[in-house]
N, C-alpha and C positions, 0 to 999 in steps of 0.2 A: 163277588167277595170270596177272596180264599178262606177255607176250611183250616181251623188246624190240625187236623190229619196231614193235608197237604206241603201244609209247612214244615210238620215234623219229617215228614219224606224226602224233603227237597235237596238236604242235602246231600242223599244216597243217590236220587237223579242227580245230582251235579257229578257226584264223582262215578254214575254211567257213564253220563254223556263222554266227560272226559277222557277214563278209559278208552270209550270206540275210537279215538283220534290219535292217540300215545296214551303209552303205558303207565298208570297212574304212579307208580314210584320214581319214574325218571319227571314228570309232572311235578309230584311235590318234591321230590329233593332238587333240582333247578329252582324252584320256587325259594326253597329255604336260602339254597348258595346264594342269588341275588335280592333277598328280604335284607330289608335294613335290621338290626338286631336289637332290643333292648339289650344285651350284656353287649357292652360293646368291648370289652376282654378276649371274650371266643371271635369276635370279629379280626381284633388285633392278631391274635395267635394263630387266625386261618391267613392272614397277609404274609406271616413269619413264614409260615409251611411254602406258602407261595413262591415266597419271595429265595428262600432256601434253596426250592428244586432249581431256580434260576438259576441261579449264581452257582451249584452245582455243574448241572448240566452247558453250563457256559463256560464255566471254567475246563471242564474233561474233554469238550471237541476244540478248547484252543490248546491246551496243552497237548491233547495228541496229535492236532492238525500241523504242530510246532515239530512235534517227537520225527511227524513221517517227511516232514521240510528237510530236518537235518539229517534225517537217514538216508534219505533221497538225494539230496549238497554230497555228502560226505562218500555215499559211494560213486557218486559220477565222479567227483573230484578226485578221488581214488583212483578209478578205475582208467581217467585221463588218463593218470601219467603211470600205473602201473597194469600189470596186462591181465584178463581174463584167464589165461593158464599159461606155462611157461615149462620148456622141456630142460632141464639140467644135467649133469652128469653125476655120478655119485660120490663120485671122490676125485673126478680130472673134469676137464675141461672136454667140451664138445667137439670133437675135429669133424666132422662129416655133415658140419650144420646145415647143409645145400640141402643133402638127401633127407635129412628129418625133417627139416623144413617145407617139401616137398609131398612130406609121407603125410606133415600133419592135414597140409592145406588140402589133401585127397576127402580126407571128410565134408561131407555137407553142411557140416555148422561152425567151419574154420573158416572167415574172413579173410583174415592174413597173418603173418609171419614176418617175425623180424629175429637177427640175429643183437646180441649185446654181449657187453665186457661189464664187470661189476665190479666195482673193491672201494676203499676207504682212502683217504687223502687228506690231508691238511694243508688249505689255501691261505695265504700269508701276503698281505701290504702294507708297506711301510710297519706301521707297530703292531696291525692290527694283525692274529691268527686264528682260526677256526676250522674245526674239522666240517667234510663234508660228505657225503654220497656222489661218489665217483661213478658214470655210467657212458663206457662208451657207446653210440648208436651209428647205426647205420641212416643215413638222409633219405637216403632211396626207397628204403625198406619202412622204416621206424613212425611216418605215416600211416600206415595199413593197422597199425595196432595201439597208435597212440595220438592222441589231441592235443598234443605239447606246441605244436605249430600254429593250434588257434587260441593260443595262449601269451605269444609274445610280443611284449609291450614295446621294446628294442631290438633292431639288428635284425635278421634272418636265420629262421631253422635252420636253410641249408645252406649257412655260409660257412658250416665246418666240411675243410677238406682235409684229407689225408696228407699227413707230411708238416700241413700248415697249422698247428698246436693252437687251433684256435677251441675258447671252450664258452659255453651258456649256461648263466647262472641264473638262480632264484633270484627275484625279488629283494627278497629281502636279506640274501647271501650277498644280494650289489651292495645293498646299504650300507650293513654291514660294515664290508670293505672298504665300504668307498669308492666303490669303481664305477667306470661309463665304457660304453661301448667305446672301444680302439685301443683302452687303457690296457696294463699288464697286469696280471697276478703270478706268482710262484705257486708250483703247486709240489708237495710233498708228499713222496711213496713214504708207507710205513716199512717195508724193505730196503734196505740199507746196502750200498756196493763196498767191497773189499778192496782195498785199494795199498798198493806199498806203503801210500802214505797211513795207512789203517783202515777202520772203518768210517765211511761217507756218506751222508744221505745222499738220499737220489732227487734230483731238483730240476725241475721244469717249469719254463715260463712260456704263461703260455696269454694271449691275448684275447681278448673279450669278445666275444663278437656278437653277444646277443642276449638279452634278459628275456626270461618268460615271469608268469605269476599267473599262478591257477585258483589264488584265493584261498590256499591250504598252509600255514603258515610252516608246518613239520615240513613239504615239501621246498616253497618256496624260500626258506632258508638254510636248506643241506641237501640241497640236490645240484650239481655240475655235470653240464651232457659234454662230453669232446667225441670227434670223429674214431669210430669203432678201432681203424687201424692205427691210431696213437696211443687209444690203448692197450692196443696187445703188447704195442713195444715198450711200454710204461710196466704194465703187470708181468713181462717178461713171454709171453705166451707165441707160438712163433704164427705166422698166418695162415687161416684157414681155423684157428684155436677159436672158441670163444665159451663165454663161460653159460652160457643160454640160447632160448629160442623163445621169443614173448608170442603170442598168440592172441588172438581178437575173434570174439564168437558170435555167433549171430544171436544169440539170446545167454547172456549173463548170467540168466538163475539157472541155467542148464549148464554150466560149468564142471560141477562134481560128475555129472552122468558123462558130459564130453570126455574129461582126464580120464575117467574110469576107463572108456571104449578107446581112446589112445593109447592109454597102457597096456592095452593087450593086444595093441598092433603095433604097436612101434616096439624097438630091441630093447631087451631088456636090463641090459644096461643105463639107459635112460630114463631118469626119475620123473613124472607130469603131475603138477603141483595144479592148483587152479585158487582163485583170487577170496575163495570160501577157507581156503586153509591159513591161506596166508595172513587175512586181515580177520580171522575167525573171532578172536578173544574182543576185538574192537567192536562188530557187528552184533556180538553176543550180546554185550557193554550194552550198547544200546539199545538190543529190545528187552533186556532185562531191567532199564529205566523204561520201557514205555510198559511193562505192566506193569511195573510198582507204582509209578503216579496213577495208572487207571484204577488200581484197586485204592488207594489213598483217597482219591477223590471220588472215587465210588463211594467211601465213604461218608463225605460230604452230602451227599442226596439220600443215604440211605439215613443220617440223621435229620433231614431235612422230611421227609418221605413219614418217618413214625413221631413227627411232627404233629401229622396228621393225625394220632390214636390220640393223644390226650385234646385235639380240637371236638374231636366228633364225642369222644366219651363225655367233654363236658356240652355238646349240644345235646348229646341225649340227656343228659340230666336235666338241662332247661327244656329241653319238649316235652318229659315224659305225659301233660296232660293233653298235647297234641296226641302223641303217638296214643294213650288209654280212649280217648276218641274217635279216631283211624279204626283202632283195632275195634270198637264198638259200632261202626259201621259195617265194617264186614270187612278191614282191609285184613289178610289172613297175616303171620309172622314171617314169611317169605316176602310179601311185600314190603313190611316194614324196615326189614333188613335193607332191600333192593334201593329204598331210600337214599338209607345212609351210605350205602355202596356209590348210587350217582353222586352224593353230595362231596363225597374223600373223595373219588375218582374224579372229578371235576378241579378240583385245586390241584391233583396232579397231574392232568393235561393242559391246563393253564399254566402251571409252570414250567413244565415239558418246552412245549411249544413257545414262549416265552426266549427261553436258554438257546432251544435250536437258533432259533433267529439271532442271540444276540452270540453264541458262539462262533455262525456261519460269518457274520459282520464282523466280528473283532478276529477269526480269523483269516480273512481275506486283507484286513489290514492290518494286520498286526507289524507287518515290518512298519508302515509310517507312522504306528502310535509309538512304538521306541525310538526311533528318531527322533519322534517330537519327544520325548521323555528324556534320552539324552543332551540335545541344547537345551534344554529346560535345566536341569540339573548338573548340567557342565561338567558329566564325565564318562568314560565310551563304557557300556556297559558289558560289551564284551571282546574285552583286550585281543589283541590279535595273537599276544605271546603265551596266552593262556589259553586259548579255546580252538579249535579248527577250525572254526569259520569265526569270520569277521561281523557278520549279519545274521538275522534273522527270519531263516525261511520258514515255508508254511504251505503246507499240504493236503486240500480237505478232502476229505474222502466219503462217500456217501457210506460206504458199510460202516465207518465209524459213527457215522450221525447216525444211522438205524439201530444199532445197538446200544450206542449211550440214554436214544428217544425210549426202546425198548425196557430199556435198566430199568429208567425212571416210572416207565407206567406202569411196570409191572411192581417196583415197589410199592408205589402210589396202592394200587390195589389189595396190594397184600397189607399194608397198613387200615386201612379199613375195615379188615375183615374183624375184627373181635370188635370196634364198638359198634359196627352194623349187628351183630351177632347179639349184642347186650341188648341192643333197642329191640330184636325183637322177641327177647325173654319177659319185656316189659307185660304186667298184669293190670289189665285196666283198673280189676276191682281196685288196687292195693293205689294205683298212680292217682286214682281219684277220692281214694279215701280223705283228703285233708284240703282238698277246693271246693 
């Protein structure tokens, strides 16, 4: 027969035993987080917090996982058809392009070299006129420094030959027009000939012979390549002239440091530009949108996250005759606190973990759930006259999941701290005064 001495003891041997096996506040606070609740209020409003961090932390790895798709689209696609660094002249045209050309490729992180001709144009059929980006290339060369060849949907890169005024359009510069491969266009210098009869534009027809489409709509609708020596004789420039030397590097983010160290070997006369300068104000654009949505929707979890303070403050008001118990056992106010800390920290690693998973899923698919959302709602949601890209890429990145996982717990935690802090200011005497 047990004693009631015994009995009275028992539940102090319970919460030994326990202790020796895990630490008695991560014990009862697990216990509480999965106890069914009389107030079933705090129960709803620990789902909310839950259910918050989720949809937080879900939303900031697809929207970034989107942010580093398009920044990643946007410079390949760039960088396709425009080149890593480019040697110019300051105010003339490059005559000695062999030898710069030459001097660049002596670097160890210069791929290749290409010479070009540049200027503006306006290509005219039947009623239709538009201006374009005039670029003479080299076929031989203009491979080593650009993707434009694995880009064409029509005709042959290297079916421009010199003499033979054949030119390659964008995409949707054909459309446009209206033209197909063999068809004619006119094409119009903004330099004008003198002529007895007065002044004439300068007019060339030249025929088709190839469409590219790199998926860039700026590009593929104002960009015409013709063979480099038609257009010297178009721009006036005599041979051996051109107005550039495009370059291809072996590592793209080392660009500013390569021009740098070309600049001071190559003559100084010669200007070295590199693809950070040029598309600088666009690339800025863009990671100045990917911290403003990180911090917006950082937001989101951090409201989500102090969710958490008015769950636990009102569970500490409904335990206080628990926690005046505890604490008359012998549990010290270090532990009592340590409770409440498992109990908030626990809804924010279940939400945490929750959001990863459902951020990593939705962004791995996210281009076929806008698909699906556009024939559902029958209309393209991102126009191709309007945006750079036609699609929706997606990017995941582990440092981005560590840090967003990180945000989250660590608010989680820090939410916690004042009504862990409250529960264990609690006074037995005073909590049990009125039970």
């Amino acid at each position: 027969m047990v004693s009631a001495r015994q009995e009275d003891n028992r539940p102090c041997r319970v919460l030994q035993l326990r202790a020796m096996f895990r630490p008695l506040p991560l014990c009862i606070g697990l216990r509480y987080t999965s106890a069914r609740r009389r107030n079933h209020f705090i129960s709803f409003i620990s789902l909310i917090s839950m259910l918050g961090i989720f949809i937080g932390v879900t939303a900031l790895i697809t929207v970034l996982s989107v942010m580093n798709g398009f920044e990643r689209e946007l410079r390949e696609r760039i960088l396709g058809v425009a080149a890593h660094a480019t040697l110019e002249g300051f105010s003339e045209p490059l005559r000695d392009w062999e030898h710069l050309a030459q001097q660049a490729a002596d670097h160890p992180e210069v791929l290749g070299a290409a010479p070009y001709t540049e200027g503006q144009a306006m290509l005219t059929r039947r009623n239709q006129v538009t201006g374009a980006m005039l670029r003479g290339i080299s076929p031989e060369h203009e491979p080593s420094v650009s993707d434009i060849h694995e880009h064409m949907i029509e005709g042959a890169y290297d079916s421009l030959e010199a003499g033979e005024f054949g030119i390659v359009l964008g995409s949707a510069l054909a459309r446009y027009l209206n033209v197909r491969v063999g068809e004619r266009v006119t094409l119009i210098m903004p330099e004008a000939n003198v002529t007895p009869a007065g002044v004439m534009p300068r007019l060339r027809r030249f025929t088709v012979t190839g469409i590219f489409e790199v998926g860039m709509h700026d590009f593929d609708r104002a960009t015409a390549f013709i063979h480099i020596a038609d257009g010297q004789r178009l721009m006036r420039k005599s041979e051996g002239e051109v107005s550039g030397v495009r370059l291809r590097l072996d590592d793209l983010f080392r660009a500013r440091i390569v021009a740098e160290q070309l600049s001071a070997t190559i003559d100084e006369r010669v200007w070295v530009s590199d693809w950070t300068r040029q598309h600088q104000n666009l690339f800025r654009a863009v990671q100045t949108e990917k911290t403003v949505m990180f911090v917006i929707l950082a937001l989101i979890i951090a409201v989500a996250a102090f969710n958490i303070v008015s769950t636990l403050v009102m569970m500490v008001t409904d335990k206080q005759s628990d926690i005046a118990i505890l604490r008359t056992l012998g549990l010290s106010p270090r532990g009592v606190m340590g409770i409440f800390l498992v109990q908030g920290t626990f809804i924010g690693v279940i939400g945490t973990l929750l959001g990863i998973v459902g951020g990593i899923a939705l962004s791995l698919n996210v281009d076929a759930i806008m698909s699906g959302l556009e024939s559902v709602l029958g209309f393209e949601m991102l126009p191709a006259d309007i945006y750079y890209l036609t699609d929706l890429p997606s990017e995941l990145q582990v440092s981005d999941i560590t840090r967003i996982g990180l945000l989250a717990f660590g608010l989680s935690v820090v939410a916690t701290l004042y009504p862990a802090w409250r529960a264990s200011r609690v006074q037995p005497a005073e909590a049990l005064r009125y039970d």
